[in-house]
C-alpha positions as CSV (number, residue, x, y, z in Angstrom):
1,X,25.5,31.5,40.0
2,X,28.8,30.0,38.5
3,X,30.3,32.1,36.4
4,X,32.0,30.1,33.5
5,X,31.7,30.5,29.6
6,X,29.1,28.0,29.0
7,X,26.2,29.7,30.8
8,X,27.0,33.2,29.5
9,X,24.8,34.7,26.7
10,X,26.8,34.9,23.5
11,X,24.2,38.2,23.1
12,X,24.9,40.6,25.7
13,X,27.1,38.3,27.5
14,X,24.5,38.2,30.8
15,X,23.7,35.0,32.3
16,X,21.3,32.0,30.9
17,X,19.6,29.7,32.7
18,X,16.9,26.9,32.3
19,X,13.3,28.1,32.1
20,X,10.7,27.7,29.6
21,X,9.2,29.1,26.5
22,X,6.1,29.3,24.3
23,X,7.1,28.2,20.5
24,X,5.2,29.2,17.6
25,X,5.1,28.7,13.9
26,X,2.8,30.1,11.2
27,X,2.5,27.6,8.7
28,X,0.5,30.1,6.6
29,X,-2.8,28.2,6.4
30,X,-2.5,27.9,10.3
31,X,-0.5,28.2,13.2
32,X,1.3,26.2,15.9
33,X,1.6,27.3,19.5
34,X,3.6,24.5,21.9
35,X,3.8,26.1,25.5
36,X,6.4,25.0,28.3
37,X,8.9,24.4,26.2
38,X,12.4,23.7,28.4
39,X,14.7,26.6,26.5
40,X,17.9,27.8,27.8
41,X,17.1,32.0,28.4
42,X,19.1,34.6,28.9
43,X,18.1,36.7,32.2
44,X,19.7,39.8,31.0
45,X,18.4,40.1,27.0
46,X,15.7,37.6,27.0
47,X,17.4,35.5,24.0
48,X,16.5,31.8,24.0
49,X,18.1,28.1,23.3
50,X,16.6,25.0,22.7
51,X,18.3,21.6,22.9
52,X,18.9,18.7,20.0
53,X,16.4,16.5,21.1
54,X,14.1,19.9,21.8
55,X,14.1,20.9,18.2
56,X,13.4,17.5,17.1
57,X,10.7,16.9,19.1
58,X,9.3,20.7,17.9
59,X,9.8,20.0,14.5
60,X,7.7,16.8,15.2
61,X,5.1,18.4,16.4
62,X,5.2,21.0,13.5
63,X,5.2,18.1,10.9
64,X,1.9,16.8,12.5
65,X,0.0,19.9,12.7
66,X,1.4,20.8,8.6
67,X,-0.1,16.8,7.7
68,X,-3.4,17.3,9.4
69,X,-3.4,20.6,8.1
70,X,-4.6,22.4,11.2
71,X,-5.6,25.7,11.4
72,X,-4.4,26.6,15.2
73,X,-2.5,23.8,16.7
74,X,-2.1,24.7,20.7
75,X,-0.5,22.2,23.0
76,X,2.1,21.5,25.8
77,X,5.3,20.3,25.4
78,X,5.7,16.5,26.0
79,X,9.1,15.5,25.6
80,X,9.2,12.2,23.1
81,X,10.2,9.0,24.6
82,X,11.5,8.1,21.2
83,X,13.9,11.1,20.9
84,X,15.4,11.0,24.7
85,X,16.2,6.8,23.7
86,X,17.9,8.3,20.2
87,X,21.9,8.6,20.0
């Protein structure tokens, strides 16, 4: 692996690279649980980074499950075809 500034963990200073995660929320009256999420992750610490258009789409996907009001909200990640189109 490359070793320049932008892929070293700001942590522990190991390495990150792309993998994926499981988020989850507890909304309190329910929770969120959104698996395969793309997340930068370090291989040394463990600590993880999610993109812009990532977080949007999570926080998308959070707002849904808080309007319905569900009580366990499980799914996978599907990136957004509106967010990748949005500058």
């Amino acid at each position: 692996m490359k070793s320049n500034k932008s892929n070293r963990c700001p942590v522990c200073n190991g390495y990150k690279s792309m993998s994926e995660t499981t988020f989850t929320v507890d909304l309190g009256f329910g929770v969120v649980v959104v698996r395969h999420v793309p997340a930068e992750v370090c291989e040394q610490c463990g600590a993880e980074w999610l993109d812009d258009v990532t977080s949007k789409n999570l926080e998308q996907i959070v707002q849904n499950a808080r309007s319905s009001h569900s009580m366990v909200e499980i799914s996978e990640y599907q990136p957004s075809p509106k967010s990748k189109l949005a500058s």
